[in-house]
N, C-alpha and C positions, 0 to 999 in steps of 0.2 A: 591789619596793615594795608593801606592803598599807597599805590603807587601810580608814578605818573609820566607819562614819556613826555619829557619837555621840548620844547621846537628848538633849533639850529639857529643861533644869532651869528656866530662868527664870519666873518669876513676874510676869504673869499667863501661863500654858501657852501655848505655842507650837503649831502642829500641825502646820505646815510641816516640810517637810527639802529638802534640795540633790538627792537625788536620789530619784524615783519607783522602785518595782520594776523597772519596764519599762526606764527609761532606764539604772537600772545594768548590767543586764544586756545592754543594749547599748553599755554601754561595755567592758564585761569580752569582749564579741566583737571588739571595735575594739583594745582593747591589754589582747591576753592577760598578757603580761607585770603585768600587775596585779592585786595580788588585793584581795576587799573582804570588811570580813564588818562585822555592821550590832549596835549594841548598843541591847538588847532596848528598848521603848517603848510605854508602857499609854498614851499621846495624840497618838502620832503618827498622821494623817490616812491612810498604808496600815498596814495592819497588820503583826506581826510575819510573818504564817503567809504575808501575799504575797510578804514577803521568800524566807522558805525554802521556801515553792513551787519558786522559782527555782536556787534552790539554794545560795544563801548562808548564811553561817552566822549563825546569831542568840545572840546571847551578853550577860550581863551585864558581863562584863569584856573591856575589848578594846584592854588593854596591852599584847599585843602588835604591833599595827597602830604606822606609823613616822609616817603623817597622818593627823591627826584633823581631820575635816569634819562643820559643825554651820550653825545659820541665825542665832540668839541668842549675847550673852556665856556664857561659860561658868563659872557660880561658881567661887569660887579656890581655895573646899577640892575641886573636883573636876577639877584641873587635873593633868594628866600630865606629871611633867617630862621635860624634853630631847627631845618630840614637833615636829612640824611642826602647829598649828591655823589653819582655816580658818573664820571664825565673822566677823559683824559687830559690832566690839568696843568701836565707838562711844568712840575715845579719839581720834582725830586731831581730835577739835576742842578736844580738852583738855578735857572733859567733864568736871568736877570728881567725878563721885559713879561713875567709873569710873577713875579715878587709882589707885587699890589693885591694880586687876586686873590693868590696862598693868605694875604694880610689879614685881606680884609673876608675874607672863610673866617679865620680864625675869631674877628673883632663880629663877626655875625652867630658866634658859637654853632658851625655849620659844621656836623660830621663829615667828614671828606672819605670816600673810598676812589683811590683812583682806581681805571682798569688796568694799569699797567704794576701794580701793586697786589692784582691779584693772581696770589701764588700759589705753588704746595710749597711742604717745608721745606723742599731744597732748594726755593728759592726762582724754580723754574714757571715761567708763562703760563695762564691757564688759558687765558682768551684774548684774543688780538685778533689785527686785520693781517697778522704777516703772509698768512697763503694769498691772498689776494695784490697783495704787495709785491709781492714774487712773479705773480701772474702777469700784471699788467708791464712789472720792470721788463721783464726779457721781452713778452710780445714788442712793447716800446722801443725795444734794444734793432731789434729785427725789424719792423716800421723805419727805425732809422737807419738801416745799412740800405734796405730797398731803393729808399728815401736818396741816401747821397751818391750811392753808388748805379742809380740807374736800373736796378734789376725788376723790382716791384713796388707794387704803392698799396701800402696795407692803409684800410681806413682806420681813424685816432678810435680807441674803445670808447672813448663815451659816446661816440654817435650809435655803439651796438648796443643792443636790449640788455644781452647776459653773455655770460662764457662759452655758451655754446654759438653765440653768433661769432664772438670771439675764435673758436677752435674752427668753427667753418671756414673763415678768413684765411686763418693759414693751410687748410686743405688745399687750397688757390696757389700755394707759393713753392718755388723750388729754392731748398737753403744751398749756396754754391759751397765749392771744398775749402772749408775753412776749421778752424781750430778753437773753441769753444771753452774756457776757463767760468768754472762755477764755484766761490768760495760760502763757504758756511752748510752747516747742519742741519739747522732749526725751520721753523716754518714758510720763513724768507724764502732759504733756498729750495724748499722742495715744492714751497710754489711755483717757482722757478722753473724745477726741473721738468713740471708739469708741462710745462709748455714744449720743454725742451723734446719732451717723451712724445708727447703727442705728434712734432714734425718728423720721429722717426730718424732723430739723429741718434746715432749710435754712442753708449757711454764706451768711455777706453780705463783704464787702471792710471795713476800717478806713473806707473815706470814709462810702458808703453807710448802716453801722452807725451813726456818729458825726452825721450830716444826716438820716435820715427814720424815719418810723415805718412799721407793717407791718403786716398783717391776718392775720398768722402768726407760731408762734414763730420767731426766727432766732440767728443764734450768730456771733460773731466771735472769731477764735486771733489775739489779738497779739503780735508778737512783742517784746519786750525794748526795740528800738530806738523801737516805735511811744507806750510808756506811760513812757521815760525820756526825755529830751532837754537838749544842753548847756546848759549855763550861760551860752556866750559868745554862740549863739543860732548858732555852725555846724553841720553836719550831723554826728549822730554815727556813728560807726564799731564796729561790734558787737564785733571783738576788742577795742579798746582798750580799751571798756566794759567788758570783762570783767580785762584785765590791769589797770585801777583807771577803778574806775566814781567817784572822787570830784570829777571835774569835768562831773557829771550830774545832774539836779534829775527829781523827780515829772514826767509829764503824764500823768497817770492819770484828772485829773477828768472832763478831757473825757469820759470811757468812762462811769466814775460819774454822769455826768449822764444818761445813759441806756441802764443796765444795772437788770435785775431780779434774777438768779441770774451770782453770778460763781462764777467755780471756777477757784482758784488755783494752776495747776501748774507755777508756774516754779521757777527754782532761784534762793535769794538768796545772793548775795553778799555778805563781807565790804565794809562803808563805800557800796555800792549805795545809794539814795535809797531812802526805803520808798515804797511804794503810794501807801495813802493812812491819815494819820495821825486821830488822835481829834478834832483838829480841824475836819479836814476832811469827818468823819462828820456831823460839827453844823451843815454846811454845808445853807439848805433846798431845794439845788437836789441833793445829794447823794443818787441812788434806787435805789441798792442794798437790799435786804432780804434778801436770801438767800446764804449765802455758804458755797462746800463749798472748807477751804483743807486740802487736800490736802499742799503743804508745811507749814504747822503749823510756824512760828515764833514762838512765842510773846512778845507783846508784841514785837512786830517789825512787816515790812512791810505785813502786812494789822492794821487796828490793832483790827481787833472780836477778836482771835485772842489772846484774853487768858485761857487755859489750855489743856490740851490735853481732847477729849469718850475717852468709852471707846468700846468695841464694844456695851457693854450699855446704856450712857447718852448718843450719841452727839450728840444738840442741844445748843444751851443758846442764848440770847437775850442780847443784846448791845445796851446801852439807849444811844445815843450822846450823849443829854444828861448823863443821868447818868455812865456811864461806868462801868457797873457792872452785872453779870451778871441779866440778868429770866428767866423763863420763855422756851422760844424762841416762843412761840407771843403773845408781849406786844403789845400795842398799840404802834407806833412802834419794836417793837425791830429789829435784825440779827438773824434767824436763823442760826446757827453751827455747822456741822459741822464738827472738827478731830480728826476720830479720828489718833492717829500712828502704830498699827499697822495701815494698813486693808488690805494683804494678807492680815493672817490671817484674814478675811471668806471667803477664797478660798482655803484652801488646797490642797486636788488641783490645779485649774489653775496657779497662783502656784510652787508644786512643781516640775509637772512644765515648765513654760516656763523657770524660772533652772535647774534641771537639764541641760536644751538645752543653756545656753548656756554653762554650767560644762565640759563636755564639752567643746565647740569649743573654748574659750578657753583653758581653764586646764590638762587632764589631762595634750593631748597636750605641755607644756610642761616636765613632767617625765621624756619619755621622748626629745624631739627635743634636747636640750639648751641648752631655755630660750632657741633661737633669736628668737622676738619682743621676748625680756626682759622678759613678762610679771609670771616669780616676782619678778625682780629688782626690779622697782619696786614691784610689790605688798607686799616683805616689810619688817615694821617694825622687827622684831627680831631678833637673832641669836642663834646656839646657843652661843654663849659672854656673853651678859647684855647685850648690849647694843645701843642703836637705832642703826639702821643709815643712812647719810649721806642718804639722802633724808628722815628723820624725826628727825633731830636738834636740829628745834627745838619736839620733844617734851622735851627734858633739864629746861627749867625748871618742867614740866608736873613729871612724874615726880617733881623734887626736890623739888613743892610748894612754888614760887616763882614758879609762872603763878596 
């Protein structure tokens, strides 16, 4: 079986890859039976020459590897037919301005594994960029309070090497007494929280947050159950919620009524209640100002999250009367950070952590005989053109009838 790290086409540049020099090479000791050779890269975050230090081959062309492993969609004129790809191809939500690509996988009988398809059987993440996501949301959140409010001026992460330049930065910084709202569970927000941990803000409980005030910053992670609540007014149950959250309404203001920085890392679900909507922004009891939405749902459940920010332009001001994008720095606005690629801020660590976890998860699954049924459920497509029964209610997707 060879395999091949393909280079980064998409637009804007990627610098990420799946695997570091380091960790290939300790996978090529863990299943010899593998080979890898990596195609050549003027912007990927290691270089070519630390590849073939190691002893891999660096090449422009590398048709003949049988899996292709990448971090980005892969353009359609650059797609190899009849290959195995492993790339995030952003079509299972039926992504309209990706419909061509899913097409034309298909019309090139190109097995598809996305990474975000690879599961256990309950369905849950095996490997993603979300810790690093989380990392750079909230530092970003704090870079922009410093930012508008005059206090400090953290430099942007990508001009730092890794996390730990990253975490020195904020040694530097004193966070003022403010109120800290943290939504979500999962990887998102505990990358989040890292950061949070690290400036030695203090976590507080849902009651305490929700009843007192503090002579310190403090921060509260709630989860799902605490900011959604039934409609019939019983107690809700967090799977159910999740297998159809339509018998669930808002309790979010209560948080909103005394939150200063929120940072949004949950995961939204289809038909889920939103947050909190533009209404409820207009509300004068409503004292959020600062918002780092790390999910980035546009016009969705955080409702100031009305386009997505860049890496290079990463604020923007959210006027709640109006309802219509200010300065972030406005009198009465939402400050808004919604970068949607914000691991690439990070790329060596963000790198080399999904690499890790690529390895556990996924390699040894083509050499033990797909015992977990990893590929299996991961794969969307098949090597005769077509989507495969867990993804078959991509057809009307595809035909251009979703």
């Amino acid at each position: 079986m060879k395999f091949a790290i393909i280079k980064e086409r998409k637009n804007p540049p990627d610098r990420r890859v799946v695997f570091s020099p380091q960790t290939l090479a300790e996978v090529r000791e863990r299943f010899p039976e593998a080979e890898f050779i990596v195609e050549s890269s003027d912007i990927r975050i290691f270089p070519d020459a630390a590849y073939a230090k190691l002893g891999f081959k660096v090449t422009d062309d590398v048709s003949e590897a049988d899996v292709m492993i990448g971090v980005k969609e892969v353009p359609i004129e650059h797609l190899i037919p009849n290959k195995k790809y492993f790339y995030f191809s952003h079509t299972i939500k039926k992504q309209p301005y990706n419909r061509k690509l899913l097409k034309a996988m298909l019309e090139n009988n190109i097995e598809m594994y996305d990474h975000e398809t690879i599961v256990k059987q309950s369905g849950a993440r095996l490997i993603g960029f979300g810790r690093y996501a989380g990392l750079v949301g909230a530092y970003n959140g704090f870079r922009a309070l410093g930012l508008r409010d005059g206090l400090f001026n953290l430099p942007k992460v990508e001009t730092l090497a890794d996390l730990e330049e990253v975490k020195a930065e904020l040694d530097k910084i004193t966070i003022p007494n403010i109120k800290i709202l943290l939504t979500g569970t999962g990887k998102v927000a505990y990358g989040a929280k890292e950061i949070l941990d690290h400036l030695g803000i203090k976590e507080v409980s849902d009651a305490l947050y929700l009843t007192s005030e503090f002579t310190e910053p403090v921060y509260v992670m709630a989860d799902v159950m605490e900011y959604a609540k039934r409609k019939d007014g019983k107690v809700g149950n967090k799977q159910q919620f999740y297998k159809d959250p339509s018998g669930y309404e808002s309790n979010f203001m209560p948080y909103a009524k005394q939150t200063d920085y929120f940072i949004a890392g949950h995961f939204y679900g289809n038909n889920a209640p939103y947050l909190f909507t533009r209404e409820d922004a207009k509300n004068p009891e409503f004292r959020i100002n600062l918002v780092a939405d790390v999910s980035c749902d546009i016009d969705g459940p955080v409702a100031s999250t009305i386009r997505p920010s860049t890496i290079a332009e990463p604020y923007y001001g959210y006027d709640p009367q109006t309802e219509k994008e200010v300065a972030f720095d406005a009198e009465g606005a939402i400050t808004v950070m919604a970068v949607d690629n914000l691991p690439c801020e990070l790329p060596k660590d963000a790198s080399e952590g999904f690499g890790e976890a690529f390895v556990e998860h996924v390699i040894p699954a083509f050499f033990n005989n797909d015992e977990r049924g990893i590929l299996k459920r991961a794969k969307i497509t098949t090597a005769d053109g077509k989507l495969t029964e867990r993804f078959k209610y991509l057809q009307d997707y595809v035909d251009g009838k979703a």
